[in-house]
C-alpha positions as CSV (number, residue, x, y, z in Angstrom):
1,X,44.5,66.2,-35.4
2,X,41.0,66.5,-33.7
3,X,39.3,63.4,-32.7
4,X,37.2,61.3,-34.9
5,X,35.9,57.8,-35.8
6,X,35.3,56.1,-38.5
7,X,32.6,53.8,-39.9
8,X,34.1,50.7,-42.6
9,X,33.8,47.4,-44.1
10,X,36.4,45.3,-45.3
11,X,36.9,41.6,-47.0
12,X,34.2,43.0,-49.3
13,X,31.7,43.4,-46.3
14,X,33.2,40.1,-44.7
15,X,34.3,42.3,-41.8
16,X,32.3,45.6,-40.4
17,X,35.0,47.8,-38.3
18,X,35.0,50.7,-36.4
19,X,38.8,53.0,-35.7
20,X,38.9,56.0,-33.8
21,X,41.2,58.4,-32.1
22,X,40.7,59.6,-28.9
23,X,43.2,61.0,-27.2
24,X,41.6,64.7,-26.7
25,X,38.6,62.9,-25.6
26,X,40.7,61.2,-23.2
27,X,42.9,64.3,-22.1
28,X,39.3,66.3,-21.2
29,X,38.1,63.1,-19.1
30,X,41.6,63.2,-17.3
31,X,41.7,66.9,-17.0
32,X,38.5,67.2,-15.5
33,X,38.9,64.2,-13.1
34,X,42.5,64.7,-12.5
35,X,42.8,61.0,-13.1
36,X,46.6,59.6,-12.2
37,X,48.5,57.2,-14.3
38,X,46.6,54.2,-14.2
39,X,43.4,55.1,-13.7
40,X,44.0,57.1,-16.9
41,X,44.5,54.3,-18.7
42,X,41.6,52.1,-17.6
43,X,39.0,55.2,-18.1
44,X,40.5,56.2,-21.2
45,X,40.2,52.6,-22.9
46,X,36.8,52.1,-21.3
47,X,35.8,55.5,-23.2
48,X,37.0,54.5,-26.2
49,X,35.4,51.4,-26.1
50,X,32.5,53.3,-25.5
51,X,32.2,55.4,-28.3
52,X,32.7,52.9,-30.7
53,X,30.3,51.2,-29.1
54,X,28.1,53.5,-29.1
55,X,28.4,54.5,-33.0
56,X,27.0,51.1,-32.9
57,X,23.7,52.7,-32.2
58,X,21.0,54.8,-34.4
59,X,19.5,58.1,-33.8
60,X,19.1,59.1,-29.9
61,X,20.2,55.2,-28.4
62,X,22.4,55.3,-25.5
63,X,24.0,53.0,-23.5
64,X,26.1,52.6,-20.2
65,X,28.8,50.9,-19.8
66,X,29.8,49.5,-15.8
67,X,32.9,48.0,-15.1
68,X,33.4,46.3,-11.6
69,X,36.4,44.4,-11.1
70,X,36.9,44.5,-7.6
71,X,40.4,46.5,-7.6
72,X,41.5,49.7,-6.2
73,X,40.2,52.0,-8.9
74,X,36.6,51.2,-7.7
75,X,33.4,51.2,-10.2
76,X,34.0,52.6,-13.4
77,X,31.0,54.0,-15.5
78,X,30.7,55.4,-19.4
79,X,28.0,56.6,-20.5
80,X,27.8,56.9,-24.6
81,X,25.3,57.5,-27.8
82,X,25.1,57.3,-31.3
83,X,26.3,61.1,-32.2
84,X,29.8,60.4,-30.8
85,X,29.5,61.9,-27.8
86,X,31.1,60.2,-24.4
87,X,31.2,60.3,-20.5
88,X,32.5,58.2,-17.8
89,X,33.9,58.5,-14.4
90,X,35.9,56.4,-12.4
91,X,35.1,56.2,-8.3
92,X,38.6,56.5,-6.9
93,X,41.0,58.5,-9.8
94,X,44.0,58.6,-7.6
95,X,45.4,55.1,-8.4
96,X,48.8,54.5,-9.7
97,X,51.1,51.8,-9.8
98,X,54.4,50.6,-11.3
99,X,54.7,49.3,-14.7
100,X,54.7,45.8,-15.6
101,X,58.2,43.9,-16.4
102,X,56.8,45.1,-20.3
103,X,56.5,48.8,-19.8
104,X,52.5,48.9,-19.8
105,X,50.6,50.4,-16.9
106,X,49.4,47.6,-14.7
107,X,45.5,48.0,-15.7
108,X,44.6,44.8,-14.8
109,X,45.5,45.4,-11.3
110,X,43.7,48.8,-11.2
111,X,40.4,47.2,-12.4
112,X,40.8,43.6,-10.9
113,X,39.5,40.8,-12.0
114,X,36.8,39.4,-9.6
115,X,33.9,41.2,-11.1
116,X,31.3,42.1,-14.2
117,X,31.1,44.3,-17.1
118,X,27.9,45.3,-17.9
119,X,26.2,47.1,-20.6
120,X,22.6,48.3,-21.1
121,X,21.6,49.6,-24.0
122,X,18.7,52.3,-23.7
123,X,17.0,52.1,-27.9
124,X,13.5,54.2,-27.4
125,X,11.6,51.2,-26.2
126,X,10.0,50.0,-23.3
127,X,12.8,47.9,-22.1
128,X,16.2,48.1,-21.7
129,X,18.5,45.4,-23.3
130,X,21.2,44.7,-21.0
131,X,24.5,42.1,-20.9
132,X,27.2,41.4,-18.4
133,X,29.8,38.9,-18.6
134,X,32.7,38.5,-15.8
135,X,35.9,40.1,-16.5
136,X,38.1,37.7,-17.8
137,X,41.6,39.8,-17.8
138,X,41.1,43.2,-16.3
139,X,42.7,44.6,-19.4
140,X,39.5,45.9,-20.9
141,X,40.2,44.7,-24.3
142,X,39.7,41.4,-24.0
143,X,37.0,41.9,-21.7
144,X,35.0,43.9,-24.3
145,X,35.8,41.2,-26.8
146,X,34.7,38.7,-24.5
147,X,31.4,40.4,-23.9
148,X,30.7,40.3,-27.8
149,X,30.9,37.1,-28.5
150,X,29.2,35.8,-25.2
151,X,26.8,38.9,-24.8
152,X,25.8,39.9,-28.3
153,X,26.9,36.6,-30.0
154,X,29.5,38.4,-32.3
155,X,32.8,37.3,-33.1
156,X,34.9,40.4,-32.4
157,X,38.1,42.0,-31.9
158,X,38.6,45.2,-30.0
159,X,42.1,47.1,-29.4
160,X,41.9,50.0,-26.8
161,X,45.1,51.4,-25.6
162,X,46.3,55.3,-23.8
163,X,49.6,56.2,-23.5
164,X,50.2,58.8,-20.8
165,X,53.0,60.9,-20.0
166,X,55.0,61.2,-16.8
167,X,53.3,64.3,-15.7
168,X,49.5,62.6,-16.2
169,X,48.9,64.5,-19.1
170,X,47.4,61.7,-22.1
171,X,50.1,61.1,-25.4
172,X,47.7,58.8,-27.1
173,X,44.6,57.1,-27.1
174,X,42.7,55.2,-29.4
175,X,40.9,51.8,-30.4
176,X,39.1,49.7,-33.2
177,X,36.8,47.0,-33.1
178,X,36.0,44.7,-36.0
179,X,33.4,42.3,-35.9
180,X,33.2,39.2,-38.3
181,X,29.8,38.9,-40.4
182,X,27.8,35.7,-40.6
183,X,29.5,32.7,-43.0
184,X,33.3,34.8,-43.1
185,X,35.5,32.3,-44.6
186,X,38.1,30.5,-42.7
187,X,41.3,31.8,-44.9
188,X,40.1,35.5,-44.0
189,X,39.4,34.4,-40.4
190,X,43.2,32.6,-40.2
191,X,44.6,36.1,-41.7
192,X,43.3,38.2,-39.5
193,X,44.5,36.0,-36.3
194,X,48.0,36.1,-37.4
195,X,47.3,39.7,-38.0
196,X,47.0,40.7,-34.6
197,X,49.8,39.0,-33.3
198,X,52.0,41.3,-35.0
199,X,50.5,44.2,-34.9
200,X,52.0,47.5,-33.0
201,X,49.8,48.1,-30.0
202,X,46.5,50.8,-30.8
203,X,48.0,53.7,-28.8
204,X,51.7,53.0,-30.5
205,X,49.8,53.5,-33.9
206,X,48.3,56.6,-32.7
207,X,51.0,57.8,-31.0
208,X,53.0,57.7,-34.5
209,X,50.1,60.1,-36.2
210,X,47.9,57.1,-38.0
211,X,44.6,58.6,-38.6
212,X,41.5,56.1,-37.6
213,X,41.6,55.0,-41.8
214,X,45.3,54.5,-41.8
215,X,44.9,51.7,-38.7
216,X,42.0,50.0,-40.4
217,X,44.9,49.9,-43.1
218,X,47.1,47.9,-41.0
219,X,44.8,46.0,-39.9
220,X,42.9,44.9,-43.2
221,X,45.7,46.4,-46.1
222,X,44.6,49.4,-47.6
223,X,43.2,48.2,-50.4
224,X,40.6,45.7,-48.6
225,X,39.1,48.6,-46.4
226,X,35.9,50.4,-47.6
227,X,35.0,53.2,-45.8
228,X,31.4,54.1,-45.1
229,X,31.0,57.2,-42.5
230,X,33.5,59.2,-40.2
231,X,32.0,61.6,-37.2
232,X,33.7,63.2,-34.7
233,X,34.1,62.3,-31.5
234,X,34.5,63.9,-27.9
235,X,33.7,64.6,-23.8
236,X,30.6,65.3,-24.0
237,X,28.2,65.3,-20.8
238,X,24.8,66.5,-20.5
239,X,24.5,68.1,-17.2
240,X,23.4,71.5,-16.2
241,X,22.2,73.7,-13.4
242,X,18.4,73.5,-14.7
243,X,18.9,69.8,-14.5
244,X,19.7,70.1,-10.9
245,X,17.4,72.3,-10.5
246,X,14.7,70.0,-11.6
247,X,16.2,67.1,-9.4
248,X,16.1,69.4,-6.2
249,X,11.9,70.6,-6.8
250,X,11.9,66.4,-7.0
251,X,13.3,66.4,-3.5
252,X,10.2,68.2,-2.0
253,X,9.8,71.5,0.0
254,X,10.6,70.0,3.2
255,X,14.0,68.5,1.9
256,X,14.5,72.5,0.6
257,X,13.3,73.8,3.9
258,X,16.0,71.6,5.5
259,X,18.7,72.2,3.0
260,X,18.0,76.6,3.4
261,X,18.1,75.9,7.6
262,X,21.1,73.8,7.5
263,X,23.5,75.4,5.1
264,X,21.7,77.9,3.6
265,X,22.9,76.9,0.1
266,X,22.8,73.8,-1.6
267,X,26.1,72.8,-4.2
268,X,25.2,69.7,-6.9
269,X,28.0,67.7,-8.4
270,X,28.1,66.0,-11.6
271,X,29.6,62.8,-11.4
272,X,30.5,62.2,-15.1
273,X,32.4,66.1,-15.8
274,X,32.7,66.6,-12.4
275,X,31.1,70.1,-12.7
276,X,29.4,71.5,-9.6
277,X,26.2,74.1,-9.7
278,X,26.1,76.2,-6.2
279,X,22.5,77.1,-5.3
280,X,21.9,80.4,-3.1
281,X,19.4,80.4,-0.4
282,X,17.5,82.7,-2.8
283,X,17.6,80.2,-5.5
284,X,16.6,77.3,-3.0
285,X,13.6,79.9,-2.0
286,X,12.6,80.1,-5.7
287,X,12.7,76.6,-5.7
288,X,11.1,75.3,-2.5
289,X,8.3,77.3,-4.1
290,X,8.3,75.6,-7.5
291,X,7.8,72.4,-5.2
292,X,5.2,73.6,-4.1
């Protein structure tokens, strides 16, 4: 099953809710970061959060997601837009620990908890809108639910979960959000609580083949879920060697002049795909004279 998300309302438009699977998305961002264990988890549900997040959005928004929690794994970025398409790095991928007494990868101590999520939301117009709230578990779930009702003012719910195998590879990943709309009534409200306490956890769903529909189905009962778009999803970043290019002319020809004495080749790394672009001295030439 290829990744995808999908768009619904349910409660007859009570609720608006997002599900998605993720877990090639997920298995790219790991494969290209070579990501262990835990640091798996914690990009993978921060991606995932981010492209539902950012199917949020219209036309060519973006956003950013940064997550600081002061743990081992270091600053965590995602970068997201309204087509489905996701990036994000973590700083130091080569964190793993032992699971908690429950079985679950100990995210909270990968992130930590003395720290800020922050969002900024780039929609075509002079200014940015931006929010950050403090972390208030380190599992990123809560966080992001946290950040919708302080942040955004809407009462929300948002499940993000990766599995991972033993050898790092990614089983499952996947998340939803729903968000309640102005004047839900209380009984719906009430059902909905009791409804996530017994609820399998998102990547156990995924991990047992429920398409993004069939978990807005546990969630809401079939029957009270009305679907309104599905896209696909997937690692998607933007870089590229006339990019770099571009960034070295920036640089000036003195900074090329010094780059052709010193090494006599120049090598650019994408932080988000982790792609590098080698530049020969004749390139550097070529460019040094663009700069000029």
């Amino acid at each position: 099953m290829k990744d995808y998300l999908v768009k619904a309302l349910a409660y007859d438009g009570n609720i608006r809710a997002y599900a998605v699977r993720t877990t090639e998305t997920v298995s790219e961002a790991q494969r290209r970061h070579q990501t262990w264990r835990t640091a798996s988890a914690a990009l993978g549900r921060t991606l995932t959060a981010g492209v539902m997040m950012g199917a949020m959005l219209k036309g060519d928004d973006k956003l950013t997601i940064k997550i600081n929690g002061g743990g081992p794994l270091g600053p965590m970025v995602v970068d997201s837009n309204a087509k489905g398409e996701v990036r994000g790095y973590v700083t130091n991928p080569e964190v793993d620990f032992e699971s908690t007494e429950h079985g679950k990868l100990d995210v909270r101590r990968a992130v930590g908890t003395e720290g800020t999520l922050a969002v900024v939301k780039d929609v075509g117009m002079r200014d940015f809108f931006s929010g950050q709230v403090p972390l208030v578990s380190g599992e990123l779930g809560e966080d992001f639910t946290y950040y919708f009702a302080t942040s955004e003012q809407v009462p929300s719910s948002v499940g993000v979960g990766v599995l991972v195998n033993p050898d790092d590879t990614i089983l499952a990943a996947g998340g939803f959000i729903f968000q309640l709309m102005p004047g839900t009534p209380d009984p719906i409200i009430s059902k909905l609580e009791e409804r996530l306490q017994t609820i399998e956890p998102i990547s156990k769903l995924i991990e047992r083949g429920l398409t993004p529909e069939q978990i807005l189905g546990e969630l809401f009962g079939s029957e009270q879920v009305k679907i309104l778009e599905t896209m696909p999803v997937g690692f998607e970043c933007n870089c590229s060697k006339d990019r770099f290019a571009n960034a070295i002319v920036g640089l000036g020809a003195a900074e090329i002049e010094a780059m052709i004495e010193e090494d006599g080749q120049a090598e650019a790394h994408c932080h988000f795909c982790n792609e590098k672009y080698l530049f020969s001295g004749a390139e550097l030439e070529e460019l040094k004279k663009d700069a000029n």
